[in-house]
C-alpha positions as CSV (number, residue, x, y, z in Angstrom):
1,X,-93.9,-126.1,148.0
2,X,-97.4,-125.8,147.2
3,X,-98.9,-128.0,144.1
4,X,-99.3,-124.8,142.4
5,X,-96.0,-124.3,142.1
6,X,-94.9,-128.0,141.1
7,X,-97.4,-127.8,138.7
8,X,-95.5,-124.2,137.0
9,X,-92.4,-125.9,137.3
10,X,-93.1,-129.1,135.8
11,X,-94.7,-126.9,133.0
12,X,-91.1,-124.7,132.6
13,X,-88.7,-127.8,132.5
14,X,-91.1,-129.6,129.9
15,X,-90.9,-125.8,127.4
16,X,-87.3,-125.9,128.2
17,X,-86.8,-129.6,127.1
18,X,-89.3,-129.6,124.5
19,X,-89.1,-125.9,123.2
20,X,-85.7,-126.7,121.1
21,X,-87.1,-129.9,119.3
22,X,-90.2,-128.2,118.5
23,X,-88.0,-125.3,117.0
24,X,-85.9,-128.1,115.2
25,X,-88.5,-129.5,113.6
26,X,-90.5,-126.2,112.2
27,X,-87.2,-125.3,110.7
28,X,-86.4,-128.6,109.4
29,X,-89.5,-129.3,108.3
30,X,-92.5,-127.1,108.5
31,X,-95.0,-125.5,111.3
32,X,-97.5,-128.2,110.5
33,X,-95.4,-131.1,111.1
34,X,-94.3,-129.7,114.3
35,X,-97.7,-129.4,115.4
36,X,-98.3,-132.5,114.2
37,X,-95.5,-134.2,116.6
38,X,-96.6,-132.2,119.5
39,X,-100.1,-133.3,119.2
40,X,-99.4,-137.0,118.6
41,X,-97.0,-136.7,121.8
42,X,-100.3,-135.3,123.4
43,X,-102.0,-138.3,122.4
44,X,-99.6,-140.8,123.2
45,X,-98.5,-139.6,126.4
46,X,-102.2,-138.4,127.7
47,X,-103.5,-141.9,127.3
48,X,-100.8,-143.4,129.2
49,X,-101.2,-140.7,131.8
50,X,-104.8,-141.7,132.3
51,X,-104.4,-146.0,131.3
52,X,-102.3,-145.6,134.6
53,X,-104.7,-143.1,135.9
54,X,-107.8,-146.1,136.0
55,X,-105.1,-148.6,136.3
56,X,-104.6,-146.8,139.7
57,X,-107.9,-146.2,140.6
58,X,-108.0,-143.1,140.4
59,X,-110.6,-142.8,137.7
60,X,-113.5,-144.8,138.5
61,X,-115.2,-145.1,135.2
């Protein structure tokens, strides 16, 4: 398997896990709030992604 195609699957599990509970919560709640959750997911999880990423080494800044 190529990283291309990791990268597209990894993409279709995460739609298909998170997909529903985004659903959920526009019809629960409202469009805003759901975009409000997936954003502060964004934030939460892309700042772990790169504390790890420099706690690594990987990032040398």
């Amino acid at each position: 398997m190529s990283i291309l195609s990791i990268k597209s699957l990894v993409q279709r599990i995460m739609f298909i896990i998170l997909g529903p509970i985004y659903g959920w919560i526009t019809n629960a709640y409202s469009l805003s709030s759901a975009m409000m959750v997936a954003s502060g997911m964004l934030i939460v999880f892309g700042g772990l992604m790169l504390f790890k990423a420099r706690q690594s080494g990987a990032l040398s800044v």
